[in-house]
N, CA, C and O atoms as a GROMACS GRO file, in nm:
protein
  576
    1UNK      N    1  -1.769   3.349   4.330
    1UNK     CA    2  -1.851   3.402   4.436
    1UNK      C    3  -1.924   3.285   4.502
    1UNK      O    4  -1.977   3.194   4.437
    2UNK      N    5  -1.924   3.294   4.624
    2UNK     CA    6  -1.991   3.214   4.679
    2UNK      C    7  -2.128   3.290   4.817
    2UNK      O    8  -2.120   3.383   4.898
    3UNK      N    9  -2.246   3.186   4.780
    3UNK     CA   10  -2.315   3.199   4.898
    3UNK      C   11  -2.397   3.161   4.982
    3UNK      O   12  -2.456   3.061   4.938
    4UNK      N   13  -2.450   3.204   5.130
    4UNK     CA   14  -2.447   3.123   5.234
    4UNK      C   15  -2.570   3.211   5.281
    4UNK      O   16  -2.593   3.330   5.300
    5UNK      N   17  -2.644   3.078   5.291
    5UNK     CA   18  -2.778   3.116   5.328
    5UNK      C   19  -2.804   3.085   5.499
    5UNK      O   20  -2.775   2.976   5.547
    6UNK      N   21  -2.854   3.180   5.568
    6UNK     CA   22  -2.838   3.154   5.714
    6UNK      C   23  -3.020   3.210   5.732
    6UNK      O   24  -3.094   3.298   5.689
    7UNK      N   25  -3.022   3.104   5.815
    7UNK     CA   26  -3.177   3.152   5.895
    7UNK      C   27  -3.211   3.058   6.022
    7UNK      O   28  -3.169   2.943   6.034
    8UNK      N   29  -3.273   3.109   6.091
    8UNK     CA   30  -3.339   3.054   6.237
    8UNK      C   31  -3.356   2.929   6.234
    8UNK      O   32  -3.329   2.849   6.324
    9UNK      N   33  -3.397   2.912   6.145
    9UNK     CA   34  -3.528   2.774   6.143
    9UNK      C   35  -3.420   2.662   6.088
    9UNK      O   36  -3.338   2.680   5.998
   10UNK      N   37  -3.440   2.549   6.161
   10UNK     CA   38  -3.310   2.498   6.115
   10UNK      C   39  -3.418   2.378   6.074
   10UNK      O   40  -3.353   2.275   6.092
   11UNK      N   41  -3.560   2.337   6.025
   11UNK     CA   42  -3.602   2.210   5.972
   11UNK      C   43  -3.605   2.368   5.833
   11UNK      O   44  -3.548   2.319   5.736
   12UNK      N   45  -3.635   2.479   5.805
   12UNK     CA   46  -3.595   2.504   5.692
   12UNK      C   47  -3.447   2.490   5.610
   12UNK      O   48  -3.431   2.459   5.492
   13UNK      N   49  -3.338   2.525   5.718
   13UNK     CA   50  -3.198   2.478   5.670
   13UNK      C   51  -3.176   2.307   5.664
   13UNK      O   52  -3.069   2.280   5.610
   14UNK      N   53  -3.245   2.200   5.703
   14UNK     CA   54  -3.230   2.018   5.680
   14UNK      C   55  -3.271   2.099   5.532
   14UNK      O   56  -3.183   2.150   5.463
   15UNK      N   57  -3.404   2.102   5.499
   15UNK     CA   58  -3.466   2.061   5.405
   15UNK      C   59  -3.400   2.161   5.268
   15UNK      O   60  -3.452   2.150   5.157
   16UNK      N   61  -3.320   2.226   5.283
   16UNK     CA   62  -3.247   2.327   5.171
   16UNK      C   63  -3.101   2.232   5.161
   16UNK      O   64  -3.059   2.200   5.050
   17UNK      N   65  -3.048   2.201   5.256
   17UNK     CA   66  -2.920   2.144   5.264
   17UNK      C   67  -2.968   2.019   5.182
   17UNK      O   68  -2.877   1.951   5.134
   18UNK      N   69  -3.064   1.990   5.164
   18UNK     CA   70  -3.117   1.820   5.130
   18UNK      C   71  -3.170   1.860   4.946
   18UNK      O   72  -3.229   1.791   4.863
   19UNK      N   73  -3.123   1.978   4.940
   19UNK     CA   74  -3.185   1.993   4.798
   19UNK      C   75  -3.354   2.073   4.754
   19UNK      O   76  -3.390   2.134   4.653
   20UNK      N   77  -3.415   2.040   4.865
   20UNK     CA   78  -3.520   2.094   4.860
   20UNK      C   79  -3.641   2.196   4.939
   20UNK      O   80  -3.660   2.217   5.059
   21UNK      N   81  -3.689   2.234   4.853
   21UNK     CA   82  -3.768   2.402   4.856
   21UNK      C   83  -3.891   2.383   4.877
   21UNK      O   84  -3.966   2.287   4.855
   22UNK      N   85  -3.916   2.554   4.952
   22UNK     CA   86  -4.056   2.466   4.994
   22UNK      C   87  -4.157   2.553   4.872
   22UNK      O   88  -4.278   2.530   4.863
   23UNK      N   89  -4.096   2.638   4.799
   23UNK     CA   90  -4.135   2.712   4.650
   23UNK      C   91  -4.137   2.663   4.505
   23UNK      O   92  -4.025   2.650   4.456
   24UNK      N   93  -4.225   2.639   4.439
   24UNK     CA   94  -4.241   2.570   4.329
   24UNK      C   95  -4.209   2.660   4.232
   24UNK      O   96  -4.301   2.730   4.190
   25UNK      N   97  -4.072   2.680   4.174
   25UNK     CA   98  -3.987   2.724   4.077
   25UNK      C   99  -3.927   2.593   4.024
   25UNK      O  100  -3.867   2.512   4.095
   26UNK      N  101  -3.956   2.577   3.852
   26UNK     CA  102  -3.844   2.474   3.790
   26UNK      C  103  -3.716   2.489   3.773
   26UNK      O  104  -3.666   2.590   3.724
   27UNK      N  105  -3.637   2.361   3.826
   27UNK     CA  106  -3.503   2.392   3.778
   27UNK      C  107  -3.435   2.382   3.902
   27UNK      O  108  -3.334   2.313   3.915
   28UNK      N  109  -3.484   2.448   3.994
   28UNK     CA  110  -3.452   2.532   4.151
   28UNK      C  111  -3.337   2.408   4.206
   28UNK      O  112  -3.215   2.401   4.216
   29UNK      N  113  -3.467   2.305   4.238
   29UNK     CA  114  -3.367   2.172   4.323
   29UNK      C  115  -3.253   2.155   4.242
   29UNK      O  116  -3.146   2.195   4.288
   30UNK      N  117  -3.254   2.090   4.104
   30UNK     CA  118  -3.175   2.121   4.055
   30UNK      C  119  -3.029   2.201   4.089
   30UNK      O  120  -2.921   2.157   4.130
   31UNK      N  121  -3.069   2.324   4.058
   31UNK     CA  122  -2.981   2.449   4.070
   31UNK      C  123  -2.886   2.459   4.212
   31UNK      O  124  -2.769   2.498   4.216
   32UNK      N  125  -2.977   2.408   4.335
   32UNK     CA  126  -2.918   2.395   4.473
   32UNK      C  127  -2.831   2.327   4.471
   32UNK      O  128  -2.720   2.371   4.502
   33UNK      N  129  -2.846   2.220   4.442
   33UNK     CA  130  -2.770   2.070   4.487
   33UNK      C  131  -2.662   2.084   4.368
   33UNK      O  132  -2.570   2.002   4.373
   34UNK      N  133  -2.661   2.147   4.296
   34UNK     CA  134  -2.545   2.122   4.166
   34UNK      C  135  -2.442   2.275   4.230
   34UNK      O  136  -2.326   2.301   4.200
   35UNK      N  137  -2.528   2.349   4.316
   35UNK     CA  138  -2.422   2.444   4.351
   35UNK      C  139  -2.389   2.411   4.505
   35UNK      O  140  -2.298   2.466   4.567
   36UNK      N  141  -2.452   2.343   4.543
   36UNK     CA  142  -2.377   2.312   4.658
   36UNK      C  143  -2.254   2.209   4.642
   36UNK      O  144  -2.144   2.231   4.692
   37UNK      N  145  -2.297   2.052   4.537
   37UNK     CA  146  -2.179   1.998   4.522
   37UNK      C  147  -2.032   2.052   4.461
   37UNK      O  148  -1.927   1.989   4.451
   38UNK      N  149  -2.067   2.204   4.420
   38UNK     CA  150  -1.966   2.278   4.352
   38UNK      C  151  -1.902   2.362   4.471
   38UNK      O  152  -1.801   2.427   4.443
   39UNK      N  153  -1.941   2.367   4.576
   39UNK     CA  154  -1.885   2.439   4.709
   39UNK      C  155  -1.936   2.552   4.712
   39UNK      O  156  -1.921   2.603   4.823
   40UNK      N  157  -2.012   2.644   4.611
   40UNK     CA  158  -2.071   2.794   4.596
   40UNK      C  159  -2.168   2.850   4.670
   40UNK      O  160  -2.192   2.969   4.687
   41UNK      N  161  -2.238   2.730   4.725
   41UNK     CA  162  -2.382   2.765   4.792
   41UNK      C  163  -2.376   2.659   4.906
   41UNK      O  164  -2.336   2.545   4.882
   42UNK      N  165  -2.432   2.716   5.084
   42UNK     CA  166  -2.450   2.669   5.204
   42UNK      C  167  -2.540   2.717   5.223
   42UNK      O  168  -2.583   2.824   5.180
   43UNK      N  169  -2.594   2.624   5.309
   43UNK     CA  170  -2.700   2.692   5.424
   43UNK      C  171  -2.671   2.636   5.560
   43UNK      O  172  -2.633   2.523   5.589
   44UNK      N  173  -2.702   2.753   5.650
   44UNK     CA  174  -2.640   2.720   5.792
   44UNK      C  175  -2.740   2.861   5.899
   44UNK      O  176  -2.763   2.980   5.878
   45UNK      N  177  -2.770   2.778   5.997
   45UNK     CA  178  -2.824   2.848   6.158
   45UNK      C  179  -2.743   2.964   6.209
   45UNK      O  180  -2.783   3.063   6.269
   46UNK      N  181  -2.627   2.931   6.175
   46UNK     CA  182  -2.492   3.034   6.245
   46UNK      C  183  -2.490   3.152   6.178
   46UNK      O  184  -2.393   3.178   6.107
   47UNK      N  185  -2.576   3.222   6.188
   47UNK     CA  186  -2.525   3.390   6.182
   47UNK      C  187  -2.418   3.455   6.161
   47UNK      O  188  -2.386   3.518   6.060
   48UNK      N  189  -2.336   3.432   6.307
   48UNK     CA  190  -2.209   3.419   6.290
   48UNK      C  191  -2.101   3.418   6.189
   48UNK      O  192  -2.031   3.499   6.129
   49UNK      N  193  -2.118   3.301   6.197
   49UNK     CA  194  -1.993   3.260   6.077
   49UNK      C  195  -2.065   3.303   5.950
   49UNK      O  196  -1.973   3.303   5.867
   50UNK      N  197  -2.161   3.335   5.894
   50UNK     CA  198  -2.249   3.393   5.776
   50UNK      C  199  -2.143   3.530   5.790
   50UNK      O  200  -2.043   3.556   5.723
   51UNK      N  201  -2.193   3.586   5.876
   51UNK     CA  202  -2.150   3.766   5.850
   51UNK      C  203  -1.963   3.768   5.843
   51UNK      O  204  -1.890   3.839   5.773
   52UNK      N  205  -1.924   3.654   5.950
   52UNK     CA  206  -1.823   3.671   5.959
   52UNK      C  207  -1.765   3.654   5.826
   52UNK      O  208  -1.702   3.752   5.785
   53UNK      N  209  -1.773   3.525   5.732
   53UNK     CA  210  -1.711   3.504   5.653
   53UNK      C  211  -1.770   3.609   5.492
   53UNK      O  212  -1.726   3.600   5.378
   54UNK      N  213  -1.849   3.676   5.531
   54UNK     CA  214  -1.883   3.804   5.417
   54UNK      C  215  -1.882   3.903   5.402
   54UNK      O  216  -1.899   3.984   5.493
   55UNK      N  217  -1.854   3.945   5.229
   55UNK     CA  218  -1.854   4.114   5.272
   55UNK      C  219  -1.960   4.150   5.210
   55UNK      O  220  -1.957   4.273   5.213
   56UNK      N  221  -2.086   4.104   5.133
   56UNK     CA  222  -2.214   4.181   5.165
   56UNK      C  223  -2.332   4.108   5.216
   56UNK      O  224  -2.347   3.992   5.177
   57UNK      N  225  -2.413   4.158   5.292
   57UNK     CA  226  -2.502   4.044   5.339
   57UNK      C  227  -2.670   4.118   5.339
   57UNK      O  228  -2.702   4.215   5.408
   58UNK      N  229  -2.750   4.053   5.255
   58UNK     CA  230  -2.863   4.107   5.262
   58UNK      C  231  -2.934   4.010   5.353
   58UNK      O  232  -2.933   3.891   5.384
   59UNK      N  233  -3.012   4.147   5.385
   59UNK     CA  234  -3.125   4.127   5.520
   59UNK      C  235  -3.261   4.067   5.443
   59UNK      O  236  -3.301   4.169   5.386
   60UNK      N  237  -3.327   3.992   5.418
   60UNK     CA  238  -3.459   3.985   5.376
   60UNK      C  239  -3.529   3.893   5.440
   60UNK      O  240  -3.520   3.770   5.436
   61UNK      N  241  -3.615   3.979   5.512
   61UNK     CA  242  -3.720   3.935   5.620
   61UNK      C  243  -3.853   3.950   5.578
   61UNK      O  244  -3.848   4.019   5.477
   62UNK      N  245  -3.962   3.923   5.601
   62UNK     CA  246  -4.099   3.944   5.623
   62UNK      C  247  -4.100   4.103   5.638
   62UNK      O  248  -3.988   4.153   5.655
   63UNK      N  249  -4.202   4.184   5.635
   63UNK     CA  250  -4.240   4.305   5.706
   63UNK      C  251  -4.384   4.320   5.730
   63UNK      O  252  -4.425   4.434   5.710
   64UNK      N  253  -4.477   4.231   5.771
   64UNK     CA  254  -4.635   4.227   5.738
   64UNK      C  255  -4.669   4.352   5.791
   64UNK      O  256  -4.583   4.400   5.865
   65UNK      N  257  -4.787   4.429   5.771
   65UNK     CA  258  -4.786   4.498   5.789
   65UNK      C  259  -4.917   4.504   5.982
   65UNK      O  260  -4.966   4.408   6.042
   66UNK      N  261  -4.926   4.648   6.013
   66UNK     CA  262  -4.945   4.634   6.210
   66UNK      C  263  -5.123   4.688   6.095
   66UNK      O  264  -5.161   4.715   5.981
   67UNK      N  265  -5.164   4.675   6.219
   67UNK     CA  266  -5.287   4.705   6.225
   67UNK      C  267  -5.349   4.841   6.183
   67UNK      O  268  -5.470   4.863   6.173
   68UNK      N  269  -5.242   4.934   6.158
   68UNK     CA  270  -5.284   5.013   6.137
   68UNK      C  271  -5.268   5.093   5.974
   68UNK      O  272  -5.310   5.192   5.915
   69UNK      N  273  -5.159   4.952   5.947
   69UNK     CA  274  -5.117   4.965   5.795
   69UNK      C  275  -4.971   5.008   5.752
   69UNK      O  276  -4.925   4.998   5.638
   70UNK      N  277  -4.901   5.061   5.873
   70UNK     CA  278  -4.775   5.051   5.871
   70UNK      C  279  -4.687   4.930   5.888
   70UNK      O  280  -4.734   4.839   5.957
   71UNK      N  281  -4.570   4.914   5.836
   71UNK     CA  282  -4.444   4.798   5.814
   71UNK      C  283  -4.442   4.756   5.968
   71UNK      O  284  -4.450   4.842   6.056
   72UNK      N  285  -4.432   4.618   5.999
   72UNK     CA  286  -4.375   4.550   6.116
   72UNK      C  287  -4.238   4.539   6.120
   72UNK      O  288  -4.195   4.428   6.087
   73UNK      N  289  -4.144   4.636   6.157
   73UNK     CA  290  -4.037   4.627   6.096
   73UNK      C  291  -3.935   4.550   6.219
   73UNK      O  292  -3.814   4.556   6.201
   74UNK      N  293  -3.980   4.488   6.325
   74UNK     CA  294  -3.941   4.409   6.395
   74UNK      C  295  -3.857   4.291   6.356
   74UNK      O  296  -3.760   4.282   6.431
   75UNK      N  297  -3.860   4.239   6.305
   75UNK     CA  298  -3.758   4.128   6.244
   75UNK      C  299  -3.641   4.150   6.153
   75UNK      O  300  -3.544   4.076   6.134
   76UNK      N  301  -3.671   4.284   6.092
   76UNK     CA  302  -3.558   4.391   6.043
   76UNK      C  303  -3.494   4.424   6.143
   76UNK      O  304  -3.382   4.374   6.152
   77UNK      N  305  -3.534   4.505   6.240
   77UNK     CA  306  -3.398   4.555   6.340
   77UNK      C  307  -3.333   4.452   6.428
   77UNK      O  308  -3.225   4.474   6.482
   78UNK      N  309  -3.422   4.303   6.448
   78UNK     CA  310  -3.394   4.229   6.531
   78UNK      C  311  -3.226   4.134   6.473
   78UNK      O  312  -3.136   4.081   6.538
   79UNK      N  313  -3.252   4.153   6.295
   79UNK     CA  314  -3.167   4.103   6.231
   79UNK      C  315  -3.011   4.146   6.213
   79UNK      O  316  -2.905   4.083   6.213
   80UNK      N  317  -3.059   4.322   6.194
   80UNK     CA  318  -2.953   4.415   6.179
   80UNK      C  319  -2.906   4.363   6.338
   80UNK      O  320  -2.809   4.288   6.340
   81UNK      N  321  -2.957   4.392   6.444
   81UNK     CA  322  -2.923   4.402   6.570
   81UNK      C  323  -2.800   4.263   6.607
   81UNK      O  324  -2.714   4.271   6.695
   82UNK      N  325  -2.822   4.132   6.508
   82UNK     CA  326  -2.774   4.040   6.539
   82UNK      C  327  -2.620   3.993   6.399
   82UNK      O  328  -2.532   3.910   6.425
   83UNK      N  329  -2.626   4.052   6.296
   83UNK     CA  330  -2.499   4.156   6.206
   83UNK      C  331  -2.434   4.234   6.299
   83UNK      O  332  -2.331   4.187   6.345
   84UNK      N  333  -2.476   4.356   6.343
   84UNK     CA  334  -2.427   4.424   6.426
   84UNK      C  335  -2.323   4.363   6.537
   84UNK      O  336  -2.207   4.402   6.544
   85UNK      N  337  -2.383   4.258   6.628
   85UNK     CA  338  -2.293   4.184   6.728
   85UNK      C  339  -2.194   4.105   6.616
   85UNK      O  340  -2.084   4.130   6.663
   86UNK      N  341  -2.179   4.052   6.537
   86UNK     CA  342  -2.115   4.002   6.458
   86UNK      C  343  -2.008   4.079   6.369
   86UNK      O  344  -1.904   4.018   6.348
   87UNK      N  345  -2.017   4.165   6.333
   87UNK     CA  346  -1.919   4.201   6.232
   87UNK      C  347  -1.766   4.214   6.303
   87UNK      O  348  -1.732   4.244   6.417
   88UNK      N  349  -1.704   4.186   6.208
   88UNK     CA  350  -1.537   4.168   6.256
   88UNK      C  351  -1.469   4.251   6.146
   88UNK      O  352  -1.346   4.252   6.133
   89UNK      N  353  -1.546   4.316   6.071
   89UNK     CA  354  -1.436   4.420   5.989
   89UNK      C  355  -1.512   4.466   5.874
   89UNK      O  356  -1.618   4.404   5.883
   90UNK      N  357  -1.517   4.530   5.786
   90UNK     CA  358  -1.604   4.611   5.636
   90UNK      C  359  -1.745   4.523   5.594
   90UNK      O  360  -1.729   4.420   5.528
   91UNK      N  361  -1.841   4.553   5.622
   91UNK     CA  362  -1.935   4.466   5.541
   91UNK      C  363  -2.024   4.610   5.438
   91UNK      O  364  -2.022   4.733   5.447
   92UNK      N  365  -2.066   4.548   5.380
   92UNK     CA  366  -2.207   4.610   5.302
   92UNK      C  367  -2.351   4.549   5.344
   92UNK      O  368  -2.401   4.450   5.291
   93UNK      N  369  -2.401   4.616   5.439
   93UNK     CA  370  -2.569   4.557   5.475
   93UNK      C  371  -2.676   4.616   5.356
   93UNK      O  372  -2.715   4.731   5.337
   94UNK      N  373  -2.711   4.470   5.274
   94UNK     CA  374  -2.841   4.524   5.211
   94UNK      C  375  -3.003   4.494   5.240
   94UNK      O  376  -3.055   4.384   5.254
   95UNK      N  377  -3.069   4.629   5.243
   95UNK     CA  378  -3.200   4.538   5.282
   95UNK      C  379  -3.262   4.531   5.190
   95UNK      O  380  -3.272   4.620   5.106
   96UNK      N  381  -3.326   4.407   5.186
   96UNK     CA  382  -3.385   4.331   5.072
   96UNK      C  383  -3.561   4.413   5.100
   96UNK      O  384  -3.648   4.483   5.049
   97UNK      N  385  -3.529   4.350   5.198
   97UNK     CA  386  -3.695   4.340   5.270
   97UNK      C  387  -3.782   4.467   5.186
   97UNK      O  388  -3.724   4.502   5.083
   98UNK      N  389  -3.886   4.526   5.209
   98UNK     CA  390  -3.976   4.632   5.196
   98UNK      C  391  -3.991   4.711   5.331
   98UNK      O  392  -4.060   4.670   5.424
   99UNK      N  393  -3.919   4.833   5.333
   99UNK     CA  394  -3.950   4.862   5.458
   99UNK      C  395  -3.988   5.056   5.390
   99UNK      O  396  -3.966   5.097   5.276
  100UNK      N  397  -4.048   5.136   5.510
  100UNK     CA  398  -4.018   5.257   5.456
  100UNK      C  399  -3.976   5.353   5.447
  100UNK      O  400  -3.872   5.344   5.512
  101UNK      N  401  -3.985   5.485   5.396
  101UNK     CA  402  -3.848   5.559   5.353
  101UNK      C  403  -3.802   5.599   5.474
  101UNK      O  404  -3.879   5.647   5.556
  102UNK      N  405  -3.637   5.579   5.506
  102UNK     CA  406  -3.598   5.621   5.627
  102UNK      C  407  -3.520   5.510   5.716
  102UNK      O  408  -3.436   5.534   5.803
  103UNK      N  409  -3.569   5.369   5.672
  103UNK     CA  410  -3.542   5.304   5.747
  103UNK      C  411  -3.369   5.255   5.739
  103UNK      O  412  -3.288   5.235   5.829
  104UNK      N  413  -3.359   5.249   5.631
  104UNK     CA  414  -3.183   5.244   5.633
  104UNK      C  415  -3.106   5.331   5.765
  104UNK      O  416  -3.044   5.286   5.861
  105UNK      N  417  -3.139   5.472   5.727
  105UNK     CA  418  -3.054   5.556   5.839
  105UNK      C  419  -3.119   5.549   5.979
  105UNK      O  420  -3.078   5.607   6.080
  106UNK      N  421  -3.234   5.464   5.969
  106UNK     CA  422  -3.266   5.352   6.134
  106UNK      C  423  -3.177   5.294   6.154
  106UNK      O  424  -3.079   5.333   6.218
  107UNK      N  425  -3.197   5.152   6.085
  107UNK     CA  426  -3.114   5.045   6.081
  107UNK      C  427  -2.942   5.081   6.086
  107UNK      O  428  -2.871   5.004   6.150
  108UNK      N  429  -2.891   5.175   6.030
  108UNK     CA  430  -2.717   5.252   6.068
  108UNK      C  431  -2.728   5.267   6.199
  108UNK      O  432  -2.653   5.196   6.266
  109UNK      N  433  -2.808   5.346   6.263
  109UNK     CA  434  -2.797   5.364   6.369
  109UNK      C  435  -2.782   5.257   6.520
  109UNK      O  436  -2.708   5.262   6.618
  110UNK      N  437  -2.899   5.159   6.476
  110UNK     CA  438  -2.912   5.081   6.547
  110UNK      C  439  -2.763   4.947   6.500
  110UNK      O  440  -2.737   4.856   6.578
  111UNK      N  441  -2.701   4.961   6.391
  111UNK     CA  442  -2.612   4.846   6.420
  111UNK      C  443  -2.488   4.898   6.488
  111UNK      O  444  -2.415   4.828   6.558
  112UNK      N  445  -2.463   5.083   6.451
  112UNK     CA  446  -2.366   5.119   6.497
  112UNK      C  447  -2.388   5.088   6.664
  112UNK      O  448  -2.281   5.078   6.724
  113UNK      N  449  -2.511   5.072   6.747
  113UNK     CA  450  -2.538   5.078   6.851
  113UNK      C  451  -2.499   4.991   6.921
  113UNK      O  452  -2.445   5.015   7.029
  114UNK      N  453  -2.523   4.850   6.867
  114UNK     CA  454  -2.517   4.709   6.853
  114UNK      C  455  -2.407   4.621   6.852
  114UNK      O  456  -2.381   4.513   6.905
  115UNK      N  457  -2.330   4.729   6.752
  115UNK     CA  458  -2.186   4.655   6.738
  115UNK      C  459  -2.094   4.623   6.867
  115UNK      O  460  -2.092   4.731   6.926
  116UNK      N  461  -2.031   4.549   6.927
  116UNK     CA  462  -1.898   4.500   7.028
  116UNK      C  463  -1.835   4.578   7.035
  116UNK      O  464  -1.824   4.637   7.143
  117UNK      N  465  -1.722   4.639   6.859
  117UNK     CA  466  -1.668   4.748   6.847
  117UNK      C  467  -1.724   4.787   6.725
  117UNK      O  468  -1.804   4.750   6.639
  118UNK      N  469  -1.634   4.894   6.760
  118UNK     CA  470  -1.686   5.025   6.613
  118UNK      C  471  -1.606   4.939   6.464
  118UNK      O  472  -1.486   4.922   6.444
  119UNK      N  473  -1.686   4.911   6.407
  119UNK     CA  474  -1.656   4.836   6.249
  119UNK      C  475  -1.716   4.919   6.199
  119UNK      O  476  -1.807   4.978   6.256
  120UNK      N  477  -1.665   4.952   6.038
  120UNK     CA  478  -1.660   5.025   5.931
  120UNK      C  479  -1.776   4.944   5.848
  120UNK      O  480  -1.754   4.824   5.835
  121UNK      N  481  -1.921   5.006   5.781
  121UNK     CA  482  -1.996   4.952   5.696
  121UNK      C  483  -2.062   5.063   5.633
  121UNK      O  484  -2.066   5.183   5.662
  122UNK      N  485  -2.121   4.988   5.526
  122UNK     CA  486  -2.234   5.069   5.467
  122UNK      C  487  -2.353   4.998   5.473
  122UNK      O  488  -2.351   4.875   5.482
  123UNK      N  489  -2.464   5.067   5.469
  123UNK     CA  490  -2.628   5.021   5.446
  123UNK      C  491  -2.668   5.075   5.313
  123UNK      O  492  -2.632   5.181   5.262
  124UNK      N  493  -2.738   4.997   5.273
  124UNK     CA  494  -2.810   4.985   5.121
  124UNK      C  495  -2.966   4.934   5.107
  124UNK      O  496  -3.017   4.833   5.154
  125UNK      N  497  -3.021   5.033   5.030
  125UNK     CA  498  -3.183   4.968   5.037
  125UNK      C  499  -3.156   4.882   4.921
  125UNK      O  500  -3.055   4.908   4.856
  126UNK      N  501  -3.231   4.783   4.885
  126UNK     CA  502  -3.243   4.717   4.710
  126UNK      C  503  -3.413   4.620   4.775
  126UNK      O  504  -3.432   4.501   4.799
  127UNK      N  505  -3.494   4.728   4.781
  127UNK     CA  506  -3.631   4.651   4.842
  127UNK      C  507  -3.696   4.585   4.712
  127UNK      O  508  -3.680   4.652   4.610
  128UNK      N  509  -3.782   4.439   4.696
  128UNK     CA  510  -3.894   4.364   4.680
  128UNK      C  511  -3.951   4.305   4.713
  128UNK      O  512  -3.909   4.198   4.756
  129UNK      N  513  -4.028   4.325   4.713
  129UNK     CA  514  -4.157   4.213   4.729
  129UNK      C  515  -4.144   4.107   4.692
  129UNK      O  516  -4.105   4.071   4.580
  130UNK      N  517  -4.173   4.048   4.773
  130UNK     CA  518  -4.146   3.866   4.802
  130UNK      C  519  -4.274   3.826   4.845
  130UNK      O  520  -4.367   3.897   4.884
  131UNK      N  521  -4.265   3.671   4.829
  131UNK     CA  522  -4.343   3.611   4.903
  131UNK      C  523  -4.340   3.576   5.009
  131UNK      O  524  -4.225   3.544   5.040
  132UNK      N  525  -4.455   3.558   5.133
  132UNK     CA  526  -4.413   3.516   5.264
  132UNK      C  527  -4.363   3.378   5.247
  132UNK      O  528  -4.273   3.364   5.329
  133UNK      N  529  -4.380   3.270   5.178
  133UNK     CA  530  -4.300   3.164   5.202
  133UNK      C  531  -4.159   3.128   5.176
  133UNK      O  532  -4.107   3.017   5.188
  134UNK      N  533  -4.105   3.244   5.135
  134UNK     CA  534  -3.932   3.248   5.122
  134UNK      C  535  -3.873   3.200   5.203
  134UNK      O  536  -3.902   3.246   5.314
  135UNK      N  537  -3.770   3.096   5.203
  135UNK     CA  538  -3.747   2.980   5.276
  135UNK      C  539  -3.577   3.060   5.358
  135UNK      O  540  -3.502   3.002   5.437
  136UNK      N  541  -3.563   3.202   5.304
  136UNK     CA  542  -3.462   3.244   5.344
  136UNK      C  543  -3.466   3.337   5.497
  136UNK      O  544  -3.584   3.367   5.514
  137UNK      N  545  -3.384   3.391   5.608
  137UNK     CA  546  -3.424   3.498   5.661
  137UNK      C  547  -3.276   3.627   5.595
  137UNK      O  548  -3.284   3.739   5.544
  138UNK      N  549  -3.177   3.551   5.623
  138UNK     CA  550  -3.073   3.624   5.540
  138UNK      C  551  -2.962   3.563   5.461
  138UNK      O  552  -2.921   3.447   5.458
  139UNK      N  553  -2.920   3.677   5.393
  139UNK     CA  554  -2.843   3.577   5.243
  139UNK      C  555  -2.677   3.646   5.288
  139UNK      O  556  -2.654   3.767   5.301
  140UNK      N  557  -2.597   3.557   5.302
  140UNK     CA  558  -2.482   3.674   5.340
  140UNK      C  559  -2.354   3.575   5.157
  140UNK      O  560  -2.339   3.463   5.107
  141UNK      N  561  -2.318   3.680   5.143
  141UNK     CA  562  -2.290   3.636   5.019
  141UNK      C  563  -2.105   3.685   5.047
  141UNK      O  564  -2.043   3.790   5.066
  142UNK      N  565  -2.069   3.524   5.033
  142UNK     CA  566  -1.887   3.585   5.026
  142UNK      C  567  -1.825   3.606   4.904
  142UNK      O  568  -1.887   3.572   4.803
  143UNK      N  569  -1.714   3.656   4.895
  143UNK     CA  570  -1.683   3.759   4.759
  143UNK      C  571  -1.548   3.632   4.758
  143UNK      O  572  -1.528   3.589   4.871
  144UNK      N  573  -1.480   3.585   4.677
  144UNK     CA  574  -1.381   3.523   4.690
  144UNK      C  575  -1.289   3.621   4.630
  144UNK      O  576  -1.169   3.597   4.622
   0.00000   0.00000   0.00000
């Protein structure tokens, strides 16, 4: 199995490609750089080629919460929305993130909306709590 870490921020993708985190876990650097020289683990800007080359890809974004105490779930649909233009055939979308009950059969809706053409998927919750400094926005994981 291999996998491929994709996010916006591309001085977070230098500094992951280079071995290092901006999270103080032992072992971690380590762990990167010994799976990247093994070919198992990337990180890359391209979306794209993330979704393209996978068949499950979890979403895990931020969700801070609005002012009024409900989920900001803006960076969730903005994500699905950008999977959606991408898929080229079966994926499994999981959301990592914390969002609330309901939002999966949102998020279906909005990628079926989204999509170029009609592609075949499923959506999956598997929510935790994270920290905001998670150096990831999404994890698209290829199955060999």
């Amino acid at each position: 199995m291999n996998l491929i870490c994709v996010d916006n921020d591309r001085q977070k993708i230098d500094l992951l490609q280079q071995g290092k985190v901006s999270i103080h876990e032992p072992g971690l650097e380590d762990l990167i750089t010994r799976n990247m020289k093994e070919g198992r683990l990337s990180f890359s800007t391209n979306i794209q080629d993330g979704v393209a080359s996978s068949l499950v890809i979890f979403i895990a974004v931020g969700t801070p919460s609005n002012d009024d105490g409900s989920a900001d779930l803006r960076s969730v649909e903005e994500v699905a929305k950008e999977i959606a233009r991408c898929m080229d055939g079966y994926k499994v979308v999981v959301v990592k993130s914390t969002v609330p009950v309901g939002t999966c059969r949102r998020l279906k809706q909005l990628i079926q909306g989204h999509q170029l053409r009609s592609t075949p998927f499923d959506i999956v919750s598997n929510p935790e709590f994270q920290r905001e400094d998670l150096p990831l926005r999404i994890l698209c994981v290829q199955i060999a």
